[in-house]
NUMAR-351976 format. One record per residue: z, y, x of N, C-alpha, C in turn. Coordinates in steps of 0.05 Angstrom, whole numbers, padded with zeros to 5 digits, always signed. Layout:
N
ZYXZYXZYX
...
This chain:
305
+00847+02435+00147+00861+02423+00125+00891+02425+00130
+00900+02440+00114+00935+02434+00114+00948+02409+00123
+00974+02409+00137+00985+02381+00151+01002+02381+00128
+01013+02395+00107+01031+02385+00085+01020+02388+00057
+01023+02363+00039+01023+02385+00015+01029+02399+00001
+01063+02396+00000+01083+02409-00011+01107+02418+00004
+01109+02449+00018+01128+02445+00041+01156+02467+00018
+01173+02466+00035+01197+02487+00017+01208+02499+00045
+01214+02517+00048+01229+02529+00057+01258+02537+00040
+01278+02530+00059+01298+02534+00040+01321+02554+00062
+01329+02575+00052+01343+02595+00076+01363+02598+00060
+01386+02600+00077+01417+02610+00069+01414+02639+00078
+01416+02661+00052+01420+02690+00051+01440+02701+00071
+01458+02688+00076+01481+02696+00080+01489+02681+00107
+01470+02669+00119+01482+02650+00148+01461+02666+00172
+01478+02686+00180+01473+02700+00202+01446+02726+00205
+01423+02716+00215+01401+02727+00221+01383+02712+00198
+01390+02694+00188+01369+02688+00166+01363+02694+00141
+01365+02718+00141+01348+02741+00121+01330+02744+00112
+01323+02751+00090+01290+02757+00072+01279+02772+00097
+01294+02795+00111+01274+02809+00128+01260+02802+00152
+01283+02775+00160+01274+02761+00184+01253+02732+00178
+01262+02715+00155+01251+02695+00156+01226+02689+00149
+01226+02715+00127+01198+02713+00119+01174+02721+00137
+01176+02743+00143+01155+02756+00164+01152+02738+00187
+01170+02731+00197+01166+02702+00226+01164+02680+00213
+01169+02671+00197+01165+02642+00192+01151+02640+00177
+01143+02645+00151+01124+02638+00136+01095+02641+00142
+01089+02658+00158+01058+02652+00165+01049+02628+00175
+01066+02613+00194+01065+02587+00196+01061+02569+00181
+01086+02569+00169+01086+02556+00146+01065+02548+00131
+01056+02568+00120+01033+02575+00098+01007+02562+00106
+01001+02564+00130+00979+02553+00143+00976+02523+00149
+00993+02522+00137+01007+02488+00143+01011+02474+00123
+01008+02494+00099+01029+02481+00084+01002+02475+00057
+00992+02461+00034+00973+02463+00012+00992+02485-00001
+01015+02475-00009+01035+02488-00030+01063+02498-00021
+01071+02517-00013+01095+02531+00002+01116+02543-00016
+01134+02534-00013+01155+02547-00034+01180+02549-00021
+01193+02574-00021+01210+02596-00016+01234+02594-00035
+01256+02589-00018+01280+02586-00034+01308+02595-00020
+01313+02630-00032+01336+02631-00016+01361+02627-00034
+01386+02622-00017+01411+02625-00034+01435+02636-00022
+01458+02636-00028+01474+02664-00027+01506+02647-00019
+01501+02621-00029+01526+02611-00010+01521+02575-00005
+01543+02569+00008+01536+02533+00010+01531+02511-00012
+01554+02529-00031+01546+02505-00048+01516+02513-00063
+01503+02532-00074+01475+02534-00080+01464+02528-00072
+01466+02530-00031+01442+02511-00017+01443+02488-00012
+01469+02471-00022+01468+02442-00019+01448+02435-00050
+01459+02445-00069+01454+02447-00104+01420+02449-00095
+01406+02465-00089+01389+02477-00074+01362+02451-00069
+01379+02436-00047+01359+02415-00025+01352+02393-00049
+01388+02396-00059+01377+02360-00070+01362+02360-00101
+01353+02392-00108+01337+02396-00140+01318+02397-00125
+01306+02393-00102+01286+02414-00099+01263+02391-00074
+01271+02371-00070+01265+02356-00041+01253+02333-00051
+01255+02329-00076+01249+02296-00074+01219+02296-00088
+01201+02315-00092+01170+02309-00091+01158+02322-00060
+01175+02341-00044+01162+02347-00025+01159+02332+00006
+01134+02346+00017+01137+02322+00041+01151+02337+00061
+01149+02361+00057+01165+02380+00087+01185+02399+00083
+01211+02397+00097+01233+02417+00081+01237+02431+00112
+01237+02458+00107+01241+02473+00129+01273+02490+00132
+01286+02485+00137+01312+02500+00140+01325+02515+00155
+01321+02542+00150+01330+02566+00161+01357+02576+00169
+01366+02566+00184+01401+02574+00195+01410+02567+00220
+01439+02570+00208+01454+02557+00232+01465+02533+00234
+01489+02520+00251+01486+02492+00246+01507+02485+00222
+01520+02499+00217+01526+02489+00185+01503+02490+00165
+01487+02499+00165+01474+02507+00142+01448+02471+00147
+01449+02469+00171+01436+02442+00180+01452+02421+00172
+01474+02419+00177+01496+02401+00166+01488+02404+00138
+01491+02420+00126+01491+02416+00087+01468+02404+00089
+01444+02407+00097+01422+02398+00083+01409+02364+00094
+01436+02363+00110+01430+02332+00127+01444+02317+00105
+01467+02321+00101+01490+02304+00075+01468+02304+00057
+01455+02321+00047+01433+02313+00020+01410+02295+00027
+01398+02299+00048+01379+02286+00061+01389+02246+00065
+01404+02248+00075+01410+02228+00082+01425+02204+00049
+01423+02222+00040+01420+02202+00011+01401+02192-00002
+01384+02205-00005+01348+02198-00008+01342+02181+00008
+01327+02168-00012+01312+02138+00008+01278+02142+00010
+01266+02160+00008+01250+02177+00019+01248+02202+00025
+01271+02224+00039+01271+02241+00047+01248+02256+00055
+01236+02284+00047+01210+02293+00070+01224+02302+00096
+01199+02310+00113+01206+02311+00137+01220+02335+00142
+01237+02338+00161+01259+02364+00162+01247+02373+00195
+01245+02408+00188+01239+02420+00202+01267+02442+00207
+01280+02446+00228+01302+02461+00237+01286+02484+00238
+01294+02519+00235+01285+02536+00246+01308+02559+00256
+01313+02557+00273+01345+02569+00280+01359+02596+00274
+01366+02590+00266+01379+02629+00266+01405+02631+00256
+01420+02611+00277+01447+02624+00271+01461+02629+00297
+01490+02625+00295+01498+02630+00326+01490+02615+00351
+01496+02581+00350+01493+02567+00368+01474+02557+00373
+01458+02540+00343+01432+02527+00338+01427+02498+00354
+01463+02493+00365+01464+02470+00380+01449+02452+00375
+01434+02445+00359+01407+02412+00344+01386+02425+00348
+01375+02442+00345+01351+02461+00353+01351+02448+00383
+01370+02462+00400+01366+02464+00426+01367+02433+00434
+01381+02418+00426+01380+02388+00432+01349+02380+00422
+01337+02386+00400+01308+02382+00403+01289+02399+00414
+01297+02416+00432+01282+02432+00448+01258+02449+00436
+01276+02462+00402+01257+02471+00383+01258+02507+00400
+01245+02525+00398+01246+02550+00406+01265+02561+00387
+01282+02580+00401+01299+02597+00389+01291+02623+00375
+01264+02631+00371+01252+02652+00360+01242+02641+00338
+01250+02652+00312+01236+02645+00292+01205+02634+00284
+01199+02656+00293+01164+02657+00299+01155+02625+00315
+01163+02628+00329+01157+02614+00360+01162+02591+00333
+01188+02589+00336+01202+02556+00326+01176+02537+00305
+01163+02567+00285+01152+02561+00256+01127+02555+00277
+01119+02566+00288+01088+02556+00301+01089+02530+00322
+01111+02527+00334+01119+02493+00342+01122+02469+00332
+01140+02482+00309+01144+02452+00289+01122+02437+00272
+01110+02464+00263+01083+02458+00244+01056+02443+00262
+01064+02443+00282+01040+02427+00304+01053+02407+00321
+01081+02407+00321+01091+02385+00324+01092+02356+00326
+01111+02343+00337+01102+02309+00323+01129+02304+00307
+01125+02278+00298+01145+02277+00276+01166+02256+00292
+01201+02257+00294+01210+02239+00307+01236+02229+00288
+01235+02203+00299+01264+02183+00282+01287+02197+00288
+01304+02211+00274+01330+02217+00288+01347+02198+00286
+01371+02194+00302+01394+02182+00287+01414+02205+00268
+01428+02188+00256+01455+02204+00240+01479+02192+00241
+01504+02198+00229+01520+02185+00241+01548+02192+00209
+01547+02164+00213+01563+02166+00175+01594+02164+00191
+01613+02189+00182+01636+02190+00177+01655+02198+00168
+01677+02164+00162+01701+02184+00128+01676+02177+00109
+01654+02171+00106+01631+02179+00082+01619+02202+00084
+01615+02215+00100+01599+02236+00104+01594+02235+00135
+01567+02259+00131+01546+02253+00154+01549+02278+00176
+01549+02271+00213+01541+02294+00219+01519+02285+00239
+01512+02303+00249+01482+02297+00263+01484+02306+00292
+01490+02322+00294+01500+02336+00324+01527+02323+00338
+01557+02327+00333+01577+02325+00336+01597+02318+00320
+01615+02304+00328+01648+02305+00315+01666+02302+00335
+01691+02326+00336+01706+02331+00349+01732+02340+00345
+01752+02329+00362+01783+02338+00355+01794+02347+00380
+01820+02355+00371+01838+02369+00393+01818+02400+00410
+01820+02399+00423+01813+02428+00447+01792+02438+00427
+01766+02419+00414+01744+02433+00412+01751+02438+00379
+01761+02431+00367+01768+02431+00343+01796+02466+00342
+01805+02465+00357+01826+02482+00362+01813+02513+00374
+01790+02504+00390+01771+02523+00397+01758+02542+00367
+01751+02523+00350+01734+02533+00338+01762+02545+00320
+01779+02528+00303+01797+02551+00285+01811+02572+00300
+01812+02574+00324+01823+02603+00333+01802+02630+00338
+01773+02619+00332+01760+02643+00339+01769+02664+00322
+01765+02686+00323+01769+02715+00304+01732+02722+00299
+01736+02725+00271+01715+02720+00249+01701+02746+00259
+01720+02770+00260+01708+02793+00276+01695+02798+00303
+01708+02782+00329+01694+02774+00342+01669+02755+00340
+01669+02746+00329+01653+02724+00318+01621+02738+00313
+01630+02754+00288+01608+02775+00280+01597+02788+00306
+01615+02808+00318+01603+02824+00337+01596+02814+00359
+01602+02790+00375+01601+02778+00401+01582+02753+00391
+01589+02738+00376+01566+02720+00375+01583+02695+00390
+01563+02673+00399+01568+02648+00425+01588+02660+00439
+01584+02687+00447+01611+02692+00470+01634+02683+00457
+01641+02691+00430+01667+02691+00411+01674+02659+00424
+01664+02649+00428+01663+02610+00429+01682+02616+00453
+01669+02619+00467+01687+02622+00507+01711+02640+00508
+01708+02665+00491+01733+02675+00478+01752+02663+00485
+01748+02650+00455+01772+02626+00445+01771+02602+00468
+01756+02586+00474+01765+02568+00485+01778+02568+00506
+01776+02602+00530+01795+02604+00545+01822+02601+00548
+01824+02619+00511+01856+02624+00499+01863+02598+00491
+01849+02581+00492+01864+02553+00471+01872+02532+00496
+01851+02532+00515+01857+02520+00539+01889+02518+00551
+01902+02541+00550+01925+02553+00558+01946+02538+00548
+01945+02525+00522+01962+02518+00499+01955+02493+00496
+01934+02476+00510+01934+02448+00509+01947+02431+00521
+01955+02410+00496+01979+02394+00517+01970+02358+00508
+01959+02348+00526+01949+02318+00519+01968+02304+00498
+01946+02279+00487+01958+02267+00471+01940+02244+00469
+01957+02225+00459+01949+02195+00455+01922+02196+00441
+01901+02182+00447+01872+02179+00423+01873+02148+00429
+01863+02147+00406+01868+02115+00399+01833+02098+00396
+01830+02084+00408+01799+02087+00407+01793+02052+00401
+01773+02044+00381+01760+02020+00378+01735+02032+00374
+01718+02017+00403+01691+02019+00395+01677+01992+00395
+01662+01984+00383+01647+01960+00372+01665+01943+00378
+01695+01942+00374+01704+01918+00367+01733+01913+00391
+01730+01935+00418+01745+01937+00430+01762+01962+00432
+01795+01955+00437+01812+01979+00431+01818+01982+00461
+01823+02011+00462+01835+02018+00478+01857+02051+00476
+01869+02050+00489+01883+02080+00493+01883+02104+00504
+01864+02129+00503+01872+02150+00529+01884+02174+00515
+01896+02188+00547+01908+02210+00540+01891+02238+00545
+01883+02253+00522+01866+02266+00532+01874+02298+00512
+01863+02314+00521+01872+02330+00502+01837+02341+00476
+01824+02327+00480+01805+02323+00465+01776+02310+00468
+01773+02302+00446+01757+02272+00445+01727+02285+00428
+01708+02281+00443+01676+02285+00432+01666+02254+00423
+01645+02247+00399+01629+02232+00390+01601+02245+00393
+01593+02248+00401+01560+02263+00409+01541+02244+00402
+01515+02264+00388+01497+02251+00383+01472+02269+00397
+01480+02292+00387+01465+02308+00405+01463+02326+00428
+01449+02338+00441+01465+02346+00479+01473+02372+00474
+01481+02383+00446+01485+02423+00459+01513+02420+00441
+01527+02429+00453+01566+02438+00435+01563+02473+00443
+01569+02490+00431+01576+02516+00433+01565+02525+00453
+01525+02519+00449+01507+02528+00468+01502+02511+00493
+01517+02498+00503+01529+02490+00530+01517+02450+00518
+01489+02456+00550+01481+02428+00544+01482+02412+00565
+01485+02392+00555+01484+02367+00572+01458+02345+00576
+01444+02351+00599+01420+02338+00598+01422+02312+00605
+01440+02295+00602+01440+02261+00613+01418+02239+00599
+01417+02227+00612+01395+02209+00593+01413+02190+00575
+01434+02187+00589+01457+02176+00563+01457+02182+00533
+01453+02208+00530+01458+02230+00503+01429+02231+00488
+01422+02210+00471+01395+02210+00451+01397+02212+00430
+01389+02235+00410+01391+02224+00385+01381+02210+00364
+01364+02196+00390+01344+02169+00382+01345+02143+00390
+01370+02139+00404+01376+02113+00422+01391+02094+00411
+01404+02097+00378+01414+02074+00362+01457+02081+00369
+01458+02106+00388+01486+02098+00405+01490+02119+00406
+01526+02121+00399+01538+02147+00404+01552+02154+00425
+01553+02177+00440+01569+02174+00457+01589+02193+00458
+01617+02178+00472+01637+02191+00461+01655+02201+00494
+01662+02216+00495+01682+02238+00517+01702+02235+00516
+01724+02235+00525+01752+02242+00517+01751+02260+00548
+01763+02285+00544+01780+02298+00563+01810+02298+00567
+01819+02292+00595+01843+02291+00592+01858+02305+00598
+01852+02325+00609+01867+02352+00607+01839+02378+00612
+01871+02402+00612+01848+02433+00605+01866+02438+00640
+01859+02420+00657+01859+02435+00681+01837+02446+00693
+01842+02465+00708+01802+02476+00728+01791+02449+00728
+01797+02439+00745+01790+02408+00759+01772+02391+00732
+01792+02396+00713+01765+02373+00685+01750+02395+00671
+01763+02424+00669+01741+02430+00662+01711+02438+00679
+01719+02436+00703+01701+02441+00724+01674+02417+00710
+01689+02387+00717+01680+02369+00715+01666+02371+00681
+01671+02379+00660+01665+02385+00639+01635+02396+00643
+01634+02417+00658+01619+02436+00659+01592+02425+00676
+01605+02415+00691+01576+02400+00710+01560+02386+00698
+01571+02365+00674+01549+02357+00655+01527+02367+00656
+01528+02391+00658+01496+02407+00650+01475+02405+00670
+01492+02386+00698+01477+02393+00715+01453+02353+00705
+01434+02353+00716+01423+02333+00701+01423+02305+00726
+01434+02321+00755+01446+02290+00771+01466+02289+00769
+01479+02286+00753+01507+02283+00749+01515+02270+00731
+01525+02241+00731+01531+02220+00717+01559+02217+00708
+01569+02214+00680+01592+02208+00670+01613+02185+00688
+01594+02169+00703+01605+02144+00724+01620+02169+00750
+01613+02187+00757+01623+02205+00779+01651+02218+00773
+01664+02218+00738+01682+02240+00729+01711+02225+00734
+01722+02240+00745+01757+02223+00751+01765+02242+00723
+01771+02255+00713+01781+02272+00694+01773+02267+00664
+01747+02249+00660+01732+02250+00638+01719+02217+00629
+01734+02211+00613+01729+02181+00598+01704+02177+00579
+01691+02161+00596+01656+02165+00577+01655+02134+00564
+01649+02133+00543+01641+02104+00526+01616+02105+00509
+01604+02091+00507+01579+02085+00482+01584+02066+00465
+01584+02073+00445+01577+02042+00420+01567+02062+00395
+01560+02045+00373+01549+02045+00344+01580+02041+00328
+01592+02033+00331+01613+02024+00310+01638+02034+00327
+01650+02062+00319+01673+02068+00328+01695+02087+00313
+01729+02081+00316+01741+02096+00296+01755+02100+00321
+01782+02123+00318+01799+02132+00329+01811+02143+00311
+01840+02143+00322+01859+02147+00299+01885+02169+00326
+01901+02176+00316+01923+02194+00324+01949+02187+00317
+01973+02193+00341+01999+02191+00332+02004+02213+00307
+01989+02235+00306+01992+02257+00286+01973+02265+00275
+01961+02272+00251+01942+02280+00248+01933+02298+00246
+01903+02296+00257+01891+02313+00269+01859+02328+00265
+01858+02345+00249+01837+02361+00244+01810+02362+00261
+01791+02349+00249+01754+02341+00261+01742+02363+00258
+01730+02373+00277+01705+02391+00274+01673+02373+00275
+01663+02375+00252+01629+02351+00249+01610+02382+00249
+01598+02380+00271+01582+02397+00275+01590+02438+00263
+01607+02437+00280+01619+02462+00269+01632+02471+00241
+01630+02450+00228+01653+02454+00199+01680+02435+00198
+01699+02442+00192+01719+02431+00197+01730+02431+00170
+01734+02405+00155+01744+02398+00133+01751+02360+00138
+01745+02343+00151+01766+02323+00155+01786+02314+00171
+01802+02304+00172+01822+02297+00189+01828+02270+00204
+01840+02266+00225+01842+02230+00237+01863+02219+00217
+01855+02193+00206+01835+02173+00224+01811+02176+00216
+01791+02169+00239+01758+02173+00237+01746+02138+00238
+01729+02131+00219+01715+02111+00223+01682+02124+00221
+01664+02117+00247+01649+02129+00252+01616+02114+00253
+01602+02109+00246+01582+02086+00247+01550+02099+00253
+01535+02097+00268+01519+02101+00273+01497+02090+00252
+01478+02110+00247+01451+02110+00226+01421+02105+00244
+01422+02085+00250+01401+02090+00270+01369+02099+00252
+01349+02120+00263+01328+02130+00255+01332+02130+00222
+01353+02145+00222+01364+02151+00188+01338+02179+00177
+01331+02195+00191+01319+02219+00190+01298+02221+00206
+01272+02228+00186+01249+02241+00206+01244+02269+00210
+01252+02277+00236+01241+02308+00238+01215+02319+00254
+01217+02338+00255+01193+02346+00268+01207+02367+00296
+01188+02360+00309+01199+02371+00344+01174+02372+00355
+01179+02393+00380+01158+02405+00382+01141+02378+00405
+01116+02378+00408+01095+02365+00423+01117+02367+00454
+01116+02337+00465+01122+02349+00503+01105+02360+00515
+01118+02373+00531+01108+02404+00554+01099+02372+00575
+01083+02384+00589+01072+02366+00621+01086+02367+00625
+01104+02388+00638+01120+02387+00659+01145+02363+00648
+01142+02353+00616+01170+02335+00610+01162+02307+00614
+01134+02308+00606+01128+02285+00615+01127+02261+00646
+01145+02241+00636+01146+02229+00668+01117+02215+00686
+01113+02221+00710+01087+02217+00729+01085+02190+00724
């Protein structure tokens, strides 16, 4: 018996690898097998696939979304307005797929569509800011500066590399600055030359396995780096290692709360999950189990003895 009645697939034409020639042939067999009633919906730019989710979502129980992490971003802002949302299935295919990989969905189309559909279903959090939502990240200074200097051409041809590209070149040209920080109620000051709100563990591929970092734990957690020397970004980089605790970092200011804004002596341009259209000041509020998705079953090996 089918696990859905009414599923949609909804793909952005135009966001990377997710093409009529790729999505259909890997993903929809899944799908279909899963699904009573399957419906196929591509479109050709953002605003049609935002136009797209919110004509198209509110009798179904399963929305499958084919991209990259913008194209996840659009369809979270629609999602997260509905007060019965169906369940959201990620299926990756764009450059980074940073929320994929934080839910440890497979990076192969195929693979991803035959995981999710046998999957379990989990609470996510979200995270309302300015009035709009991101689900993965929001970020200023270095990583925000990272992303508008990539070259769109590199970008195309190189892929994730394009990311390290740029961030080498932007590193060079960073010069700290005041972040202004209230979280649940307490202020404080650092000098950093850029500040992460994380909800989920992957930024430009590059993850962080801490048990700190849930996007199910009610709490955001926030970074500030204070400089682009070896030394912090060394310390940056070890994150990934999974004994390695934010309490160990001389270079790197770690905080948690639900209720936090930061503001700037100048203002300063946000990257929310790889799109960049707001600016500081940020008031930032945590959505706890705002979103149900689907993620794949745990492996033994994740499970603790």
């Amino acid at each position: 018996m089918p696990r859905f009645e009414r599923s949609i697939l909804l793909y952005n034409g135009a966001a990377g690898a997710a093409t009529t020639d790729t999505v259909i042939p890997l993903a929809v067999p899944a799908l279909a097998r899963a699904s009573k009633h399957l419906e196929l919906i591509q479109t050709a730019s953002p605003e049609e696939f935002e136009a797209a989710c919110r004509n198209s979502c509110n009798n179904a129980d399963a929305l499958f979304v084919a991209g990259g992490d913008g194209t996840v971003h659009i369809a979270v802002q629609v999602l997260s307005t509905m007060d019965a949302p169906p369940v959201l299935g990620i299926l990756p295919s764009g450059t980074c797929n940073d929320f994929a990989r934080t839910l440890e969905i497979p990076l192969l189309l195929d693979q991803a569509a035959e995981t999710l559909v046998a999957g379990d279903i989990q609470d996510i959090d979200t995270a309302q800011i300015n009035h709009r939502i991101f689900l993965n990240f929001a970020g200023l200074g270095l990583i925000t500066d990272t992303s508008l200097n990539i070259d769109p051409d590199l970008k195309e041809r190189y892929g994730k590399i394009s990311y390290f590209m740029s961030a080498l070149q932007t590193m060079r040209q960073s010069i700290p600055f005041p972040i202004h920080l209230e979280i649940d109620g307490v202020q404080s000051v650092e000098e950093g030359v850029a500040a992460l709100i994380m909800n989920g563990k992957s930024i430009g591929t590059h993850m962080f396995p801490m048990d700190s970092i849930s996007p199910s734990d009610g709490l955001l957690d926030v970074f500030i780096i204070q400089s682009s020397t070896l030394t912090a970004i060394r310390e940056w980089f070890s994150l990934a290692k999974p004994d390695v605790t934010p309490d160990e970092l001389e270079h790197i200011a770690h905080f948690q709360g639900q209720h936090i804004k930061i503001w700037t002596d100048e203002e300063k341009e946000v990257d929310t999950d790889g799109e960049i259209y707001l600016k500081t000041p940020l008031d930032i509020q945590i959505q706890p189990k705002k979103l149900q998705m689907l993620v794949p079953k745990p492996s033994f090996d994740s499970i603790p003895e």
